[in-house]
Residue, then its C-alpha position, 0 to 999 in steps of 0.5 A: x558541617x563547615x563552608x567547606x563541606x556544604x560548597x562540596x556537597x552542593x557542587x557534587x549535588x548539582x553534578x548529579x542534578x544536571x547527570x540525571x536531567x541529561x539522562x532524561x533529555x536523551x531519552x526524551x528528544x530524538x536521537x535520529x537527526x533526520x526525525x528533527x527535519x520537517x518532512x511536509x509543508x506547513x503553509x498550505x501549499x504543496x509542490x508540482x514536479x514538471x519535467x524539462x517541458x514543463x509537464x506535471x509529473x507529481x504534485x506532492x505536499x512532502x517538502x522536496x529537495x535537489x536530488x530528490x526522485x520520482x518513479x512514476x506510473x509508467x516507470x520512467x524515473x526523473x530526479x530534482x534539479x532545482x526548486x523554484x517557489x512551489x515548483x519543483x524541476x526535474x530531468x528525466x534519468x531514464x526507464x526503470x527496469x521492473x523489478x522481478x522477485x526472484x532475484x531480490x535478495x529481500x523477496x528471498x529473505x521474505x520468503x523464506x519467512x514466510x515458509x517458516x510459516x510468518x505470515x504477519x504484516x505491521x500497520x502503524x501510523x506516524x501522522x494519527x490524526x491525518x483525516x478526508x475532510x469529504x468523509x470526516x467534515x475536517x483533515x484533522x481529528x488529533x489522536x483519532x484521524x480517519x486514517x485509522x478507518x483505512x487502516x482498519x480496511x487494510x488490516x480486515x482485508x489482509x486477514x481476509x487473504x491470509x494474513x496475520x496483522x498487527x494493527x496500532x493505533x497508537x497516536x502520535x501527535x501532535x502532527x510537528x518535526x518529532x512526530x517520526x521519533x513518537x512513532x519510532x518508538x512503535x516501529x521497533x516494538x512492532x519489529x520485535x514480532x519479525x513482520x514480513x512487512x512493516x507499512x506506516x499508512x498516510x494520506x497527502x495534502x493535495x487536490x482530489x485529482x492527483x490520487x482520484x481513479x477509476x479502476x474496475x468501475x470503482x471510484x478509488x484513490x491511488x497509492x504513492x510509495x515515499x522511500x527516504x533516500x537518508x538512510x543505509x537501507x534506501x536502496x533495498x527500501x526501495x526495491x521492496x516498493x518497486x516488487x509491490x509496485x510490479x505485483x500491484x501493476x500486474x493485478x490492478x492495474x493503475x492504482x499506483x500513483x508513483x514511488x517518491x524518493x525525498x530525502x529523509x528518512x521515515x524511519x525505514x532505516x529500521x528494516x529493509x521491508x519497511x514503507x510509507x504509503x499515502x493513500x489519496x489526500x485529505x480532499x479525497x473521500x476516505x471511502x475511496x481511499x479504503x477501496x484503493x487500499x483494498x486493491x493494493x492489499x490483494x497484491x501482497x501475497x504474491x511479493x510476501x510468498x503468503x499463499x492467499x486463502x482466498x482467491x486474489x482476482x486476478x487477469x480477466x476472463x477469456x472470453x474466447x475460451x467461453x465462447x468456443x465452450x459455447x459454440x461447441x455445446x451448440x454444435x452438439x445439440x445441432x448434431x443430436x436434433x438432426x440425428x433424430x430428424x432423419x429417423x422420425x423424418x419431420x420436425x414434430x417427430x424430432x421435437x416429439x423424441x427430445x419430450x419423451x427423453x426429457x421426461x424419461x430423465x427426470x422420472x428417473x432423476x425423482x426415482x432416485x430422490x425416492 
């Protein structure tokens, strides 16, 4: 072979070389840009959103940004104006309009699966190794988090209620930038199953008080919905949390904590029935966090249109009701007892016919189990 040859054999070499590394290196590093952009504080510290008054509306380890949104509990809505230190300051935008199902185009498209008979719901978790240092003695455990216990909770109590749920537990670590591109991988294989709705489960970084509650006498934590405001589905996105808020608000109320809208992604481009909750943060007790789950599961039916097999509580008992039942069978007995006073004309003769009727009855009751 001649100089001239080799040289072109060694230059088509290397042009095929650095075709091939390029082929890998796109499939290997992520192809969303919003994946490479850190979603949550590294340092330890977390951010405190205060309104004009500086009042605290939410405390949140999610990196924050101007124009950021927060819906809170009471469904007042404010956006971030500015950012100083670990303070975020925000104005408030008005009452949010409480979503009503029946006129969502989501809830329509849900329903409609659901009557094809879909009743599957998708769990998954971006952030595996995420853990309750109360419950788990640390706040991480790689490729094994306590979070995963949670979802296990969310998934057994679905089933529970009707569902059908496809649970992964796949790791996703390390806990870094690229974390949401690992687990885009996993959403979109979960999607290719047509869930009615896909959950990517979480837990914050913040103190105990912020998701801690008490609900029904149950020591629980509180469920924040995050929605990525960078991506073209945002706006159904965001109202699939605000219909699961209103069904959750409706059933039990005072779980949820609050809907977050920061911008970035979390992969909820893929499909608009797609949502990131955190449930408590990594000073809460799992334990708590696995009954605050529950609560949140056994509204789901009613967005979802899965009719529940088994019964969702639901408002309180009506007292009055029970006690007019009551005071009616008492007026009865009373009517019966003077009726029989007046024709035996004393009390030992009422009392009397009331004994032999009861002893009548049950003779009769064990002839018939003869």
């Amino acid at each position: 072979m001649n100089r001239g040859k080799a040289i072109s054999c060694l230059v088509i070499g290397m042009t095929l070389a650095l075709l091939f590394s390029s082929s890998i290196n796109a499939w290997a590093e992520p192809t969303n840009p919003v994946a490479k952009v850190e979603t949550e504080r590294t340092d330890g510290h977390y951010y405190t959103l205060v309104d004009e008054k500086k009042k605290p509306l939410d405390i949140t380890a999610r990196i924050l940004s101007k124009g950021d949104e927060f819906i809170s509990a009471d469904n007042m809505r404010y956006q971030v104006t500015s950012i100083k230190g670990d303070y975020a300051y925000a104005r408030v935008l008005g009452k949010e309009a409480e979503a009503k199902l029946a006129a969502s185009p989501v809830n329509a498209f849900l329903m409609q699966l659901a009557r094809r008979g879909n009743n599957s719901i998708g769990i998954y978790h971006t952030h595996s190794d995420e853990s309750y240092v109360p419950s788990d003695g640390t706040e991480s455990i790689y490729g094994n988090g306590g979070i995963f216990k949670v979802g296990n909770v969310f998934d057994q109590k679905l089933r529970k209620i009707g569902f059908t749920v496809d649970h992964s537990k796949r790791p996703h670590d390390p806990h870094d930038v690229n974390a949401y591109y690992r687990s885009r991988r996993t959403a979109v294989q979960m999607l290719q199953k047509k869930p009615l709705a896909l959950f990517d489960v979480h837990r914050d970084a913040v103190p105990p008080e912020v998701y801690a509650a008490n609900v029904k006498g149950r020591d629980i934590t509180k469920v924040k919905f995050v929605v990525g405001r960078t991506n073209p589905r945002f706006q159904t996105n965001l109202e699939f949390a605000k219909q699961i808020k209103a069904a959750v608000d409706k059933t039990h109320p005072g779980v949820i904590q609050g809907i977050l809208i920061a911008k970035s992604d979390f992969n909820q481009d893929l499909a608009a029935h797609s949502m990131l909750i955190e449930v408590g943060a990594h000073t809460n007790y799992r334990e708590a966090a696995e009954s605050g789950i529950a609560l949140f599961a056994e509204a789901l039916p009613k967005v979802l249109g899965v009719k529940p097999t088994t019964p969702v509580p639901g408002a309180p008992v009506n007292r009055g009701a029970w006690r007019s039942v009551f005071w009616g069978i008492l007026l009865v007995v009373g009517a019966v007892f003077g009726y029989l006073y007046m024709n035996t004309g004393s009390l030992e003769g009422a009392l009397d016919q009331i004994r032999k009727l009861f002893s009548r009855t049950t003779t009769m009751f064990k002839r018939r189990e003869k």
